[in-house]
C-alpha positions in Angstrom: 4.1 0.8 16.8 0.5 0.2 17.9 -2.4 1.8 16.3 -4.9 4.8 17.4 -6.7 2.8 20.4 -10.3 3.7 18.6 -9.6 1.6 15.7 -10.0 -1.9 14.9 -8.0 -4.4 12.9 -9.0 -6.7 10.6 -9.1 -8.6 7.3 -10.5 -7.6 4.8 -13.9 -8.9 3.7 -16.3 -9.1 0.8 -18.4 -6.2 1.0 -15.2 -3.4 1.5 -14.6 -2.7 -1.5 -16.5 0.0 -2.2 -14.5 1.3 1.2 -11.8 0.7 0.3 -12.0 2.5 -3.1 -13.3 5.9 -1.1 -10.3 5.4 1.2 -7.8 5.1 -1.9 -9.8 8.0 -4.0 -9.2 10.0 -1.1 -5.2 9.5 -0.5 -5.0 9.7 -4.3 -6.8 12.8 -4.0 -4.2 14.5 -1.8 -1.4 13.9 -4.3 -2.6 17.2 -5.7 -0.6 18.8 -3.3 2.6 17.8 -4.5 1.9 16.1 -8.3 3.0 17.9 -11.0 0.2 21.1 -12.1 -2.3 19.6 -14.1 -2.2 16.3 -12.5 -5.6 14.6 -11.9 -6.3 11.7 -10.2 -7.6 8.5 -11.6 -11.4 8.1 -11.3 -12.3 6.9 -8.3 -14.1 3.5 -8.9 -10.9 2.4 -10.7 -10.1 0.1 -7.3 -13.5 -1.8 -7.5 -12.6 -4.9 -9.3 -8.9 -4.8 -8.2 -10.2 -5.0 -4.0 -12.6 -7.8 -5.3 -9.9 -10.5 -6.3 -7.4 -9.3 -4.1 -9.8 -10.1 -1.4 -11.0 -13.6 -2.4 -8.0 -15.0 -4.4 -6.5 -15.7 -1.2 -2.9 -14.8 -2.3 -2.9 -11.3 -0.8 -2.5 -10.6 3.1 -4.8 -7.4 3.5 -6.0 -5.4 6.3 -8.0 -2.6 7.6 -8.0 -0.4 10.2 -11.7 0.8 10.9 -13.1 3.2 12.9 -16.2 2.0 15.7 -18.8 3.6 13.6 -17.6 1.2 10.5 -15.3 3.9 8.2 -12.4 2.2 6.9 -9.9 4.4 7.4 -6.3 2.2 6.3 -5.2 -0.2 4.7 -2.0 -2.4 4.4 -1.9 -5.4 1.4 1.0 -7.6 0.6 1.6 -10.6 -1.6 4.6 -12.7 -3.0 7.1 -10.5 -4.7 7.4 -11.6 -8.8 10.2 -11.0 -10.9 9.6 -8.0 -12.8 10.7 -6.9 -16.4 12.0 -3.3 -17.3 9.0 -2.5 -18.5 7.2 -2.4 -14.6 5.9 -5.8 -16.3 5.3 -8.4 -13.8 6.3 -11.7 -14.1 4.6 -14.9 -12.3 8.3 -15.6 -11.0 9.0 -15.6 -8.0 11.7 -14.1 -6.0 12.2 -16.2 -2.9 12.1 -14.6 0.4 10.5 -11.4 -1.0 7.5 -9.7 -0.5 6.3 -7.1 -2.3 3.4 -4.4 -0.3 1.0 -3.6 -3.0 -0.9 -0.9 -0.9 -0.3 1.3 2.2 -3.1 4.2 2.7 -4.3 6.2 5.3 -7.3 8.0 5.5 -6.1 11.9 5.1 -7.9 13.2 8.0 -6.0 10.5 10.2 -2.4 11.1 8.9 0.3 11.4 11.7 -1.7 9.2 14.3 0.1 6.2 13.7 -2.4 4.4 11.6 0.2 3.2 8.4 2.9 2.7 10.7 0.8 0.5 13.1 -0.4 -1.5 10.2 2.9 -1.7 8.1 4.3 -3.2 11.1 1.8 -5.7 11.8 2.0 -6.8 7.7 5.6 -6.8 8.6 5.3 -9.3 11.0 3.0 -11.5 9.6 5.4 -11.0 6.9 8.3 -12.5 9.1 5.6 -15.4 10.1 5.5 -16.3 7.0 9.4 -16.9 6.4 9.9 -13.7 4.0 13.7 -11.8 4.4 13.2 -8.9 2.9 10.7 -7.1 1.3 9.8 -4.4 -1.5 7.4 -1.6 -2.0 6.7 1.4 -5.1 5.4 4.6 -4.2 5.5 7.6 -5.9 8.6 9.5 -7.1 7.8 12.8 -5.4 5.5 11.6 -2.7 5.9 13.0 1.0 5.7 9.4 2.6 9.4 8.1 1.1 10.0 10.4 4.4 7.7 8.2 6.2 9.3 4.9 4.9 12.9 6.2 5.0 12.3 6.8 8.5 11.0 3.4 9.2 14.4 1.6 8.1 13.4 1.4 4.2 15.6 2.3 1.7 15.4 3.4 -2.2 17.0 0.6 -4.0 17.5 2.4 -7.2 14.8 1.2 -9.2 12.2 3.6 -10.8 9.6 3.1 -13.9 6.6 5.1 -14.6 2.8 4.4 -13.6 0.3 5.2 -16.3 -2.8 4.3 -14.0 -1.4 7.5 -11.9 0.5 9.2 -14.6 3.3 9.6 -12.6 7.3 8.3 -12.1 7.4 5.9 -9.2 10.1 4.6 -7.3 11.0 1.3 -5.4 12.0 0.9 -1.4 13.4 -2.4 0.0 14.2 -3.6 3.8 15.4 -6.6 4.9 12.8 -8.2 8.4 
């Protein structure tokens, strides 16, 4: 799927976090809809320092979809997978041929124009390029996009631990490239 045609993609750079962190406040904002009552979302410079080593470390394939006048408006991240512990622990294991996608978001006012699946397929596919198999993803239990990824060939693999940082049950999906 290709994106919107007004938007750019790119890598992520120095300089986007604090974008970035609007862009996530913003989605996590919308999970009032459908998060239990009483449900707030984390404060919204939590991202900051997250964003800052993702970008540099150079272990993380991120990018952006940005509008002409400069608004980030989505966002697609993945990594290596590592073996986790039952405890939603992560390990620095490892699993070969896995990757794991550590952020998918979408600008609310852009929802349903293509802009996740346009960049999920492109991390997909760089993904693919970069000899992965198969590859994993945790989203929140009662979030409306497992309809989005279900319909895009992923698939709830059974695994399911709880967030703190959202306060919330979250669940894994899995598909093979």
């Amino acid at each position: 799927m290709s994106l919107p045609a007004d938007l750019a993609v790119r890598p992520a750079a120095p300089g986007d976090e604090p974008a970035l962190a609007a862009l996530i406040a913003a989605c996590d904002e919308s999970y009032r809809a459908w998060a239990p009552p009483g449900w707030a979302p984390p404060p919204p410079g939590r991202e900051l320092d997250r964003w800052r080593g993702r970008i540099t470390d150079g272990s993380w394939w991120t990018r952006v979809a940005e509008e002409p006048a400069g608004r980030i408006v989505g966002l697609v991240c993945f990594t290596q997978a590592v073996v986790e512990r039952p405890d939603g622990t992560r390990t620095v294991e490892p699993i070969p041929g896995r990757a794991h996608v550590s952020a998918v978001f979408t600008h609310p006012d852009r929802w349903r124009e293509g802009v996740a699946a346009g960049l999920l397929a492109a991390a997909e596919e760089a993904m693919r390029g970069s000899g992965y198999a198969e590859v994993q993803l945790w989203t929140p239990e009662a979030a409306p996009a497992r309809r989005f990824y279900e319909a895009a060939g992923w698939r709830h693999d059974g695994r399911r631990q709880w967030l703190a940082e959202l306060a919330m049950p979250i669940v894994a999906y899995a598909k093979r490239l």
